[in-house]
C-alpha positions in Angstrom: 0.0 0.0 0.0 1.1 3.4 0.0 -0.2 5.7 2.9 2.3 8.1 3.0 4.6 9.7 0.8 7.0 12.9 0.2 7.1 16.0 -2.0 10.1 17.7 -0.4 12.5 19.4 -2.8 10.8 20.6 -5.9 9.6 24.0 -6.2 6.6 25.1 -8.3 9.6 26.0 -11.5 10.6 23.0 -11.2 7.5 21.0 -11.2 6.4 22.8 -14.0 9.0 21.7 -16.0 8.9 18.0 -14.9 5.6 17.5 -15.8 4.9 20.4 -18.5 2.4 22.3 -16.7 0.6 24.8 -18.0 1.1 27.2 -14.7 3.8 26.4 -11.9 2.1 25.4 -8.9 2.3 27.0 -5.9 3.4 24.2 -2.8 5.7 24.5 0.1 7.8 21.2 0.6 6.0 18.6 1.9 8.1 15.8 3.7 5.0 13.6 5.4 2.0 13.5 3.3 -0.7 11.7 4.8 -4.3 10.5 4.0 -7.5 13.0 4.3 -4.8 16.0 3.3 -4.7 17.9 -0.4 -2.6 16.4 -2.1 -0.7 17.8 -5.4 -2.3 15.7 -8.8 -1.8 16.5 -12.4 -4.5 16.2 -14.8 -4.7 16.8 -18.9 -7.5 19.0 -20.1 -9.4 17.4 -23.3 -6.8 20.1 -25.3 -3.8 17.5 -24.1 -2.3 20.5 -21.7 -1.6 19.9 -18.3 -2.6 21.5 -15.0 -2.2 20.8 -11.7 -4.7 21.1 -8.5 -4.5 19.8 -5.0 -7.6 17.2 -4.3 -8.2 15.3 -1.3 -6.1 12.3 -0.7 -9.0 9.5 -0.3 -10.9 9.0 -3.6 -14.9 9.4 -2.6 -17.0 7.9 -5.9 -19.7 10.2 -6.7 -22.0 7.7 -5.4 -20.3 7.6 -2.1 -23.5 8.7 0.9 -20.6 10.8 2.7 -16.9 12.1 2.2 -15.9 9.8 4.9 -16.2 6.7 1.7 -12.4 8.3 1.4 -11.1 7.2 4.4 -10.8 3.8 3.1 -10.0 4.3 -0.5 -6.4 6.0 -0.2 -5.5 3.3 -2.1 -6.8 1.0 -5.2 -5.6 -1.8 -6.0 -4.2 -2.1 -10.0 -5.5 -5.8 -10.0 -9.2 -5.0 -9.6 -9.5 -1.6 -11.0 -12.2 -2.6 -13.8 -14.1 -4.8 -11.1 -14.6 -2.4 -8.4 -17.3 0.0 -8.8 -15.8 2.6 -7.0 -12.8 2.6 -9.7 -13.7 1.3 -12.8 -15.0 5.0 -14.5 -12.4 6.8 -12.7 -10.2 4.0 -14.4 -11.3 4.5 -18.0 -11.7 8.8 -17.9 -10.3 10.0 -14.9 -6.9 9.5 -14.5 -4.0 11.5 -13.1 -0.4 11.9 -11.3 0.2 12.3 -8.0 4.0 13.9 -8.2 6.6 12.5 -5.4 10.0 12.1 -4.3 9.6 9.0 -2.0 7.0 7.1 -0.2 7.3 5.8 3.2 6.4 1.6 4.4 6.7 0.2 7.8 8.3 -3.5 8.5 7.3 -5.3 11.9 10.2 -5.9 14.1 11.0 -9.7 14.2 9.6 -10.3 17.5 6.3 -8.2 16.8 7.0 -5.5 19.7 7.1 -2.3 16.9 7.3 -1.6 13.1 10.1 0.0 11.3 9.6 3.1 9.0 12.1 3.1 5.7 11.9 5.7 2.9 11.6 4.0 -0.4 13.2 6.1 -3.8 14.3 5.9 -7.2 18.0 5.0 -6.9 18.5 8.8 -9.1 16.9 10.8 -7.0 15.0 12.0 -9.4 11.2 13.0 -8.9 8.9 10.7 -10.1 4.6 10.3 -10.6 2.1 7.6 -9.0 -0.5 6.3 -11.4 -4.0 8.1 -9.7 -7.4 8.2 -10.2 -9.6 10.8 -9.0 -13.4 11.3 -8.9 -15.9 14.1 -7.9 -18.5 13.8 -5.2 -21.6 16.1 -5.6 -21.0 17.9 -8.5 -22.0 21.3 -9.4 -23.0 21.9 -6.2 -21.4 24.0 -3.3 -20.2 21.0 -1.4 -18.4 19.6 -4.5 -15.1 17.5 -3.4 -12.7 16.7 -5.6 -10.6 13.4 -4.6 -7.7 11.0 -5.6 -6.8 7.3 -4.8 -2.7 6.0 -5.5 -2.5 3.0 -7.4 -0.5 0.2 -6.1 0.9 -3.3 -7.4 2.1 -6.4 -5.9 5.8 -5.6 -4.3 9.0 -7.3 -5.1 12.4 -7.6 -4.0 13.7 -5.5 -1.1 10.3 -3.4 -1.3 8.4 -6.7 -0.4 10.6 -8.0 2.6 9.1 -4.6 4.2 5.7 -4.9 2.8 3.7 -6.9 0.0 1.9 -3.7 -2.2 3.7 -0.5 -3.1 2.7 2.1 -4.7 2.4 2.3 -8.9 5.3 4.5 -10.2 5.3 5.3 -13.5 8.2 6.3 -15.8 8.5 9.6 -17.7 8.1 8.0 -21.1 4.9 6.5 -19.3 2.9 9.2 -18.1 1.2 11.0 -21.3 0.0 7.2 -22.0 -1.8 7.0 -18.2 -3.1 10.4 -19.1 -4.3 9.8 -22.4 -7.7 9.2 -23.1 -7.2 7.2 -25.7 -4.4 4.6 -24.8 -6.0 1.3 -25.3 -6.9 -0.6 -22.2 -4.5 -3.7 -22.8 -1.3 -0.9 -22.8 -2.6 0.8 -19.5 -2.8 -2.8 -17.6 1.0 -2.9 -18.7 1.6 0.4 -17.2 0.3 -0.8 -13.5 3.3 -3.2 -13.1 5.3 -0.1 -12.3 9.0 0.0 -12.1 12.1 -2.4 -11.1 13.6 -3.4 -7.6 16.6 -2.1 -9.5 15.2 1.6 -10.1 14.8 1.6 -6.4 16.5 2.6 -3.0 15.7 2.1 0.8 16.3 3.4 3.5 15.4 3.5 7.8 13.9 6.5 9.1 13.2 7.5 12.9 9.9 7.5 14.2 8.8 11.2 13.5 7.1 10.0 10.2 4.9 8.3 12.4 2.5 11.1 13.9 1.2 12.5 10.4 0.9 16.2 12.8 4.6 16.3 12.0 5.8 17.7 8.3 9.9 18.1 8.5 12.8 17.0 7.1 13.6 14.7 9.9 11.1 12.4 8.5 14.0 11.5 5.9 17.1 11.0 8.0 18.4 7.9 7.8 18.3 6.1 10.8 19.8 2.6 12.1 17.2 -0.2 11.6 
């Protein structure tokens, strides 16, 4: 799963060019994003440009009797995106990036007494995107909420000796396909496996990450394990 992540060194210029914006975004640095917060997702407007807008982290289906529906849908599993009500439109028309620099997973301790927080991120440094999906709960009227839900994919290698899902990254030459409305289904299901072990680096963190009240950098020091 993913249920937090980081946006901590990127500047509005610089997301802008990343991710060819239309308008730089304006966002402080963000080092301990968690569930229920806005969260920074880029969409394409049916002219193929690109803008971004923060939407609630928790994806509420227009269906959904109450915004609380988000609380369990931070995350949606790439397997069953076509079977689940609550995804499958969002899957077809309504997908997005969620920009990032890292993501964060906890491992339980051997003997079961405590979990260990690591920072998981790609091995360049470079910022990257999660495959979203967003979704709009009562449209058009003044309670509208706007919402978004991280894909994730079976984990391998290092990422699954801490947990067994992780979050869908998606490489550059990737993302105009996930935002296209066009791309074929049978291409986007190859886009959900996401990228290598090998593209990827981990590292311990202390437990600050832990109480999502706290937003600094100490949430990426490297710690002992």
């Amino acid at each position: 799963m993913c249920g937090r992540y980081s946006l901590s060194g990127s500047g509005g210029r610089q997301l802008q060019a990343r991710f060819a914006l239309a308008e730089p975004p304006d966002l402080r640095p963000r080092y301990n994003i968690a569930p229920g917060t806005e969260v920074l997702a880029v969409r394409a407007r049916p002219d193929g440009t690109r803008h971004a807008e923060l939407l609630r982290w928790g994806l509420v289906p227009h269906w959904a009797k109450s915004p609380r529906a988000g609380q369990k849908m931070i995350n949606a599993r790439g397997e069953t995106l076509r079977e689940r009500p609550a995804y499958r439109e969002a899957f077809k028309r309504r997908r997005c990036l969620i920009p990032a620099d890292g993501f964060y997973e906890w491992q339980r301790s051997p003997d079961g007494a405590g979990k260990q927080a690591h920072h998981i991120a790609r091995a360049d440094g470079a910022l990257f995107a999660f495959a979203g999906l967003w979704s709009v709960w009562h449209p058009e009227q003044p309670d509208e909420l706007r919402s978004v839900t991280i894909v994730t994919t079976a984990a391998t290698g290092k990422i699954a000796r801490i947990h067994d899902r992780m979050p869908v990254i998606l490489r550059p030459d990737e993302e105009a396909l996930w935002l296209a409305s066009e791309t074929p289904a049978g291409l986007l299901d190859g886009l959900l496996a996401g990228v290598t072990d090998e593209e990827l680096v981990v590292w311990a963190v202390g437990p600050e990450v832990g109480d999502p009240r706290f937003d600094g950098p100490q949430c990426l020091l490297e710690r002992a394990a």
